[in-house]
C-alpha positions as CSV (number, residue, x, y, z in Angstrom):
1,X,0.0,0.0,0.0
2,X,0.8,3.5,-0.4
3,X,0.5,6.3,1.9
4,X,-0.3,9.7,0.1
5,X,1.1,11.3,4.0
6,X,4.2,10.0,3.9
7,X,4.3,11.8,0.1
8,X,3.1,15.1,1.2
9,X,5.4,14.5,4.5
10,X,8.7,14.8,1.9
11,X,6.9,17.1,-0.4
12,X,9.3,20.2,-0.9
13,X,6.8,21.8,-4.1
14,X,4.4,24.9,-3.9
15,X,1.6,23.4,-5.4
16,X,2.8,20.0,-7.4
17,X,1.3,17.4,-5.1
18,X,-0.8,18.8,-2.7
19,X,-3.9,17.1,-4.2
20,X,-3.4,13.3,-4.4
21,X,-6.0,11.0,-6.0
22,X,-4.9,7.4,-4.5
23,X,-6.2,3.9,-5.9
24,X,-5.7,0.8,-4.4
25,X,-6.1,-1.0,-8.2
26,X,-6.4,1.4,-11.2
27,X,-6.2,0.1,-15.1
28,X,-4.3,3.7,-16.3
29,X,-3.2,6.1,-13.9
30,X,-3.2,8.8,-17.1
31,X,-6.8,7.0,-17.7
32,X,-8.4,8.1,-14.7
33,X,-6.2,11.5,-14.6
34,X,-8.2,12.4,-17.5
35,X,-11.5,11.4,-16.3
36,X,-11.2,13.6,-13.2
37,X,-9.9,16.5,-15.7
38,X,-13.4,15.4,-17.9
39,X,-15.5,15.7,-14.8
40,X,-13.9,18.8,-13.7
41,X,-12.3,17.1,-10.3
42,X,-8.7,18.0,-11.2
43,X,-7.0,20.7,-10.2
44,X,-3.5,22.0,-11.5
45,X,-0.8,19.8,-9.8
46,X,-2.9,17.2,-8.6
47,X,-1.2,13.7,-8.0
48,X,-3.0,10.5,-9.5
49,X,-1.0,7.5,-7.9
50,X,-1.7,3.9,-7.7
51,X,-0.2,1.1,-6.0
52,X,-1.3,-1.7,-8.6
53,X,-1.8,-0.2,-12.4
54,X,-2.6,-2.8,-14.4
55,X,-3.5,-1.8,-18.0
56,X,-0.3,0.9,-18.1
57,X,0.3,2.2,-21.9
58,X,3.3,3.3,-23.5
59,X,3.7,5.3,-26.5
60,X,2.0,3.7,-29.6
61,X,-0.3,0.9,-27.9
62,X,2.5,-0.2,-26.1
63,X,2.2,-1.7,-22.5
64,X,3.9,-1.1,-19.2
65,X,4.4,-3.9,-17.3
66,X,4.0,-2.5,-13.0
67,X,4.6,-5.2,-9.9
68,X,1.8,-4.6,-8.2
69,X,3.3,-3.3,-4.5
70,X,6.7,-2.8,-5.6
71,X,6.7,-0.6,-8.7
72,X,5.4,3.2,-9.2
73,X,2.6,4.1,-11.6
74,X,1.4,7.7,-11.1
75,X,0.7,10.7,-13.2
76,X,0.2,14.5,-12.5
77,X,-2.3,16.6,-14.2
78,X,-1.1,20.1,-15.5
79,X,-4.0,22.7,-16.4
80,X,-2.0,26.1,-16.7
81,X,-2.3,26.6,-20.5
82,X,1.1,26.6,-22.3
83,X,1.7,27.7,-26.2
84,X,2.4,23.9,-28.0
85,X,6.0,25.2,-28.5
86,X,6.7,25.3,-24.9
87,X,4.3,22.1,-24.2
88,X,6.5,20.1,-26.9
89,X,9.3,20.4,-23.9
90,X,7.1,19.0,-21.3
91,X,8.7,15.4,-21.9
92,X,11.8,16.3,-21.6
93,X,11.5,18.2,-18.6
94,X,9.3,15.4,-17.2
95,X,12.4,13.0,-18.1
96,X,15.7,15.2,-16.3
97,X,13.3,15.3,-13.2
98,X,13.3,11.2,-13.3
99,X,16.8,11.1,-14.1
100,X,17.8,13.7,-11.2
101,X,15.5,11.5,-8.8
102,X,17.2,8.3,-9.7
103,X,20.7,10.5,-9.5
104,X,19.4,11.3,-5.4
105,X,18.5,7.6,-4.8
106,X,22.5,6.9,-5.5
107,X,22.2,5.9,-9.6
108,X,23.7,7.0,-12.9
109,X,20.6,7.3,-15.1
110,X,20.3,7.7,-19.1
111,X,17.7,8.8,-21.0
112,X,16.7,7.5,-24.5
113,X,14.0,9.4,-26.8
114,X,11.1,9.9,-26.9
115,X,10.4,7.9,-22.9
116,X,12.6,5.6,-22.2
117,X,14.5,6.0,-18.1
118,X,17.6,3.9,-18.4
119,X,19.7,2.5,-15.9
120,X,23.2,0.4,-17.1
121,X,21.7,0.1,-20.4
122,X,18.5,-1.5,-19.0
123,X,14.8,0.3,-18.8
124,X,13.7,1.3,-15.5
125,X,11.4,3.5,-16.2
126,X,9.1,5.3,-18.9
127,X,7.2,8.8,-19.5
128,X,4.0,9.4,-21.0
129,X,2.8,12.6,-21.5
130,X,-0.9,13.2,-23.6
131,X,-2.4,16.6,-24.1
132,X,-5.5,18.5,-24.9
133,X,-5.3,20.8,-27.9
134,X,-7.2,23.9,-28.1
135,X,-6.3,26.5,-30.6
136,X,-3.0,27.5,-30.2
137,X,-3.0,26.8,-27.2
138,X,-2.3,22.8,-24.7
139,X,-5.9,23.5,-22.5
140,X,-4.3,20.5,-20.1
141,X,-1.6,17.8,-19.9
142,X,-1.2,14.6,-17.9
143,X,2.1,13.5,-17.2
144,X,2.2,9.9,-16.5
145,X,5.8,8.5,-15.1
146,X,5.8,4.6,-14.3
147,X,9.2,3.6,-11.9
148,X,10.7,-0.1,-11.5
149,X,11.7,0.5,-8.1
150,X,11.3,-2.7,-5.8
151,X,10.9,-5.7,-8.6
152,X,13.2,-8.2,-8.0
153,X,14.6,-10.0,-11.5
154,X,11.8,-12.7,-11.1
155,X,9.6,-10.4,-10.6
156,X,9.4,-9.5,-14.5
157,X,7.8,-11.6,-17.0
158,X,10.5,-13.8,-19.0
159,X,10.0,-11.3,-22.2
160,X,11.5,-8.8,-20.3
161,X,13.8,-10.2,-18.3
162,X,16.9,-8.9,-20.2
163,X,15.1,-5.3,-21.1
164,X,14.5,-4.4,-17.6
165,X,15.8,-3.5,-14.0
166,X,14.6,-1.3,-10.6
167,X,16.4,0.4,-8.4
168,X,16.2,-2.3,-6.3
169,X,18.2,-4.5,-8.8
170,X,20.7,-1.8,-8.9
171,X,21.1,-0.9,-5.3
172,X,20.7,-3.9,-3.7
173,X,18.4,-2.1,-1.6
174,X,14.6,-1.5,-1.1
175,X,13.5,2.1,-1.6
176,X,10.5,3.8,-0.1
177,X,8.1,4.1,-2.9
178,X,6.4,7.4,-1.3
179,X,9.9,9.0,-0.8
180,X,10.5,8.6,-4.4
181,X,7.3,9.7,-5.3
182,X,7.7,12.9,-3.4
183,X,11.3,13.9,-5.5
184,X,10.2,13.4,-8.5
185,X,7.2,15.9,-8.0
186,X,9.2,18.4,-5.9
187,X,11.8,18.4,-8.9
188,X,9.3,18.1,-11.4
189,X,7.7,21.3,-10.2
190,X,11.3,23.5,-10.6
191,X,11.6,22.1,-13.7
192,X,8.1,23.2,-15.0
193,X,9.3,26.6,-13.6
194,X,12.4,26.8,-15.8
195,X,10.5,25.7,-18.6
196,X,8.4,28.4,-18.8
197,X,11.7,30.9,-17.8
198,X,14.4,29.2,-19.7
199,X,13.5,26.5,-22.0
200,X,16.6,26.4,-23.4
201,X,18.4,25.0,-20.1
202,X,15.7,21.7,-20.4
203,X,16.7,21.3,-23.7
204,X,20.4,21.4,-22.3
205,X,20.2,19.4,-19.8
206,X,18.6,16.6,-21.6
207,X,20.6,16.2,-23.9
208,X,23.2,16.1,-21.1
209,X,21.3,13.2,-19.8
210,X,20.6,11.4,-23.7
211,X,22.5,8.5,-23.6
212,X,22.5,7.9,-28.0
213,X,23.2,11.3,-29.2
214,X,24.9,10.6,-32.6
215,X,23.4,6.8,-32.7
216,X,21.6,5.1,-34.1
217,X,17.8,4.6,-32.9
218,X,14.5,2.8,-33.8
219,X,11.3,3.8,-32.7
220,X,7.2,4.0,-33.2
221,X,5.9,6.9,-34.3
222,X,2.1,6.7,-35.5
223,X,1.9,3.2,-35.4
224,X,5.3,2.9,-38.0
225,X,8.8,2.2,-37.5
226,X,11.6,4.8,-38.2
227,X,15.1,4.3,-38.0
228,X,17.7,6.8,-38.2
229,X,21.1,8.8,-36.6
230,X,19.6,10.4,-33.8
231,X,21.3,14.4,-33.7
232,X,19.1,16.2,-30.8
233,X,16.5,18.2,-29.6
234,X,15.1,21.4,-31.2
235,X,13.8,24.3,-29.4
236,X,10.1,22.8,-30.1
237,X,11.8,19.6,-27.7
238,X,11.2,17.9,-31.5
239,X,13.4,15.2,-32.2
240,X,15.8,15.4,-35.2
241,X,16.4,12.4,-36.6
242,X,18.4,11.8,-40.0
243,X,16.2,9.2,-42.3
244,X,17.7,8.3,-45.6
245,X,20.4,11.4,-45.6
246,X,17.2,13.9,-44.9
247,X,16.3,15.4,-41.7
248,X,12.9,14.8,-39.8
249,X,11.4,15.8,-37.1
250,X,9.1,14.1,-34.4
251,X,7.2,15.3,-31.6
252,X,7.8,14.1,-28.0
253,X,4.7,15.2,-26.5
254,X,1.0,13.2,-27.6
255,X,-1.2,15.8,-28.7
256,X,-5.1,15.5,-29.2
């Protein structure tokens, strides 16, 4: 079980966190973040966190496999409107924040476009973030951040038993899942600050973070398969990708 107290007890944000939605079972953390946003029961910040998600999604229709009681599955719902330039960085932003909470809890993350949280080459985590398009303008975004933290190796299913790790795996430790909850959000929230100030640094610092700059990378991007030399992020947090000698470009934030 988780206890939303002992998050708000290490919370160190404003506003990020103040309002947490717990579920004991939940299909989709993002799911039900935007049914509360549908039914007007979400406010900006607010915290949708479960301790056993299972229907997670990934980018593309994939799946994300949680441990029910020993992995992380939440999502935070952002309503402040943003221009779709500066929403285009919320992913990235979203992704340093997971990288500098691993870096607290004593790790060397890496992160892989568009989602991927990467720990000695293996996945530990994953980022999904969907918007709401009105205009010109994102009307509201849910940020949805799943964490292998306590799985042990049999605790993944045999498909992805050489894909995937926790920070348990790595530290030889258990971790307080609340605790890491709480960083995340308090870092989060700086980093949606210096988004909106300076959103040059987030593109800076992720690509500090980007673990295939000048590789080679294959992804899904609506529902095909590209493969090219990876060569950064633009100042729209698109991803520039070199297919057949030509430069293209691919968002990192779902928008609807």
């Amino acid at each position: 079980m988780i206890f939303t107290n002992l998050i708000q007890a290490n919370l160190r944000s404003k506003q990020f966190g103040k309002e947490i939605e717990y579920y004991q079972r939940l299909e989709s953390t993002n799911e039900e973040a935007w049914e509360l946003i549908a039914n007007n029961e979400a406010s900006h910040g607010m915290l949708v966190i479960t301790d056993h998600q299972f229907k997670g999604k990934g980018r593309s229709g994939n799946s994300w496999f949680m441990s029910p009681s020993k992995g992380l599955a939440m999502s935070l719902i952002l309503k402040e409107h943003l221009s779709a330039k500066k929403a285009g960085l919320i992913p990235l932003a979203v992704g340093i924040a997971v990288a500098e909470t691993l870096k607290n809890r004593g790790q060397i993350p890496k992160l892989k476009w568009p989602n991927d949280i990467l720990l000695n080459g293996k996945k530990v985590g994953g980022v999904l973030c969907e918007s709401k398009l009105s205009g010109e303008k994102i009307q509201s975004v849910v940020v949805g951040v799943g964490l292998n933290i306590n799985e042990t190796e049999e605790d993944f299913p045999e498909a992805l038993g050489q894909t995937a790790t926790s920070l348990f795996i790595e530290s030889s430790y258990t971790h307080q899942r609340e605790l890491v909850a709480a960083i995340f959000t308090t870092l989060f929230e700086s980093y949606w600050e210096k988004l909106q100030s300076s959103p040059r640094e987030i593109i800076s610092e992720w690509t500090a973070l980007c673990g295939h700059l000048d590789s080679s990378v294959s992804f899904h991007f609506q529902n095909e398969l590209h493969t090219g030399l990876f060569k950064g992020i633009d100042e729209s947090g698109q991803a520039r990708v070199i297919i057949d000698d030509t430069e293209h470009k691919f968002a990192s934030i779902i928008l609807d």
